[in-house]
N, C-alpha and C positions, 0 to 999 in steps of 0.2 A: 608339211614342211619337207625339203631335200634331203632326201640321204645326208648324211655325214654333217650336215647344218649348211651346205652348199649352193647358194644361187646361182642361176646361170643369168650372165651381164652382158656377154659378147661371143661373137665370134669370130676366131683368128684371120678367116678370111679379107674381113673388113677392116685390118690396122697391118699396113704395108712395113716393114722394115723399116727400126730407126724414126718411126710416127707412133705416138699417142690418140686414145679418144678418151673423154671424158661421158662417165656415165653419174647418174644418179641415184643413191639405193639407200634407204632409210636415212633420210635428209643429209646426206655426207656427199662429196661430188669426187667418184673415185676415177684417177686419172690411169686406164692402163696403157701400159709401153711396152710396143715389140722391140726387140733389141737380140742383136745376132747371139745370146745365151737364151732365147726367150722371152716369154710375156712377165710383167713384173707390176705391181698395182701400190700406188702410193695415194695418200690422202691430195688432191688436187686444187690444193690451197699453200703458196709461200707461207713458210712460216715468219717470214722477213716484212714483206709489205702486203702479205693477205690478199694479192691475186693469183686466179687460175696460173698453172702452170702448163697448161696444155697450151699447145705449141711453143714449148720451149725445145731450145738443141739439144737432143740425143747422140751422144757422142760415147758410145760403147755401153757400158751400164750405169752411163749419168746423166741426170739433164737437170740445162741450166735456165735459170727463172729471166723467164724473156725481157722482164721490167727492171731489175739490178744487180743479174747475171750471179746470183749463187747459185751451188752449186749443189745436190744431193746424187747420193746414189740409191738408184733405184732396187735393188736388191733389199739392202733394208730399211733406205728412210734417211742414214745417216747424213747429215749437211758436213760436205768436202769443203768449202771454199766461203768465207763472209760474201755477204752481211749478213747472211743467218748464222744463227746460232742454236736455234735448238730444229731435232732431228722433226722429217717429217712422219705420216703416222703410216706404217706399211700393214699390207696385207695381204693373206693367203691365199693365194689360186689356184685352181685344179684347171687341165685341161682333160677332157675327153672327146675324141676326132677333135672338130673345130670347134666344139662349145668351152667356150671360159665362162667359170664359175668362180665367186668369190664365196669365202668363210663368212658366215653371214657375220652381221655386226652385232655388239652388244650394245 
């Protein structure tokens, strides 16, 4: 197992500014976003109408669900704007040079 409980999922190189990718890591589809504070990793499921969120608008440290436009912030999960209502699920990332690592899952 990683040090510190840490998987590596990506690398910075490959998520341009203000774009997401979606990865897959013990059957969860984790969505991470670069954004001009950083990489930020949120569960990549609406919690409103249960699709991907990836390729949604990243507009500073938020993005919004491309199919009926709520709104979370990616830092922690929190949903800004209906139709959701409850938070998305976030989680912890490490960088090291370009390797992104997430907290693994329980």
């Amino acid at each position: 197992m990683p040090e510190d409980n840490f998987q590596i999922i990506g690398d910075t190189t490959d998520i341009d500014l203000g774009h997401s990718v979606s990865v897959h890591l013990n059957g969860v589809d984790i969505l991470i976003c670069h954004t001009e504070d950083g990489f930020f990793a949120v569960e990549d499921l609406c919690t409103h109408s249960m699709v991907p969120l990836c390729g949604g608008l990243i507009e500073g440290n938020y993005i919004t669900c491309p199919l009926h436009g709520a709104v979370f912030d990616l830092t922690d999960g929190s949903v800004q704007s209906p139709p959701a209502f409850e938070d998305l699920r976030a989680f912890e990332l490490k960088i090291e040079g370009t390797l992104i690592s997430v907290k693994n899952l329980k």
